[in-house]
C-alpha positions in Angstrom: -12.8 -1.0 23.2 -11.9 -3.5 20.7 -14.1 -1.9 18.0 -12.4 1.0 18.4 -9.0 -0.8 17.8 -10.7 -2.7 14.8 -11.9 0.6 13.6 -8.2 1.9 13.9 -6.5 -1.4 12.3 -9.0 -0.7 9.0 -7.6 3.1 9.6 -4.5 2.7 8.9 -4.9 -0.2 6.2 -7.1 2.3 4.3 -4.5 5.1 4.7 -1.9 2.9 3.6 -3.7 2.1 0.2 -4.5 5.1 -0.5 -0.6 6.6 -0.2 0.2 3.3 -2.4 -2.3 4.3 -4.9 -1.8 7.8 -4.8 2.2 8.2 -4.7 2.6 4.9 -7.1 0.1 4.7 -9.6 -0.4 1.2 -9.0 -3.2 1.2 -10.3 -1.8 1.4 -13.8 0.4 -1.6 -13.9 -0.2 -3.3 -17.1 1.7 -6.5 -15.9 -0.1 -10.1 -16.9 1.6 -12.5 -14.9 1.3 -13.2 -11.2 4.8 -13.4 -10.1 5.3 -9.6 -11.5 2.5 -8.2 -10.7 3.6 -9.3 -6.7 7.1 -7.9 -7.2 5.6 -4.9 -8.7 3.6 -4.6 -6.1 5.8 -5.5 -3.0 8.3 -2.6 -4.3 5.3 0.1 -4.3 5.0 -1.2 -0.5 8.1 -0.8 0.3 8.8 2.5 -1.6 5.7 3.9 0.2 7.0 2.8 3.9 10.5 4.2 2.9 9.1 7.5 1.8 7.1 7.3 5.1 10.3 6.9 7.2 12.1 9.6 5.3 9.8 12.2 5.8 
């Protein structure tokens, strides 16, 4: 039983990068410092979980 709620956790993680990825473009962020690349980051999550809650 707890595998399968490990399994599930990993799930949902995965699903979550993904969307962030995918609806973001993250991936592109040219940003060389550490403290932008967080904020830049932080407001793909939270404009992912928004979108999630709107829809």
């Amino acid at each position: 039983m707890k595998l399968i709620k490990t399994c599930s956790d990993r799930w949902k993680i995965k699903e979550f990068h993904r969307e962030l990825k995918q609806l973001t473009k993250i991936q592109s962020c040219q940003c060389r410092q550490a403290r932008i690349q967080r904020n830049h980051i932080a407001r793909c999550s939270f404009s992912v979980e928004l979108s999630e809650q709107i829809i």
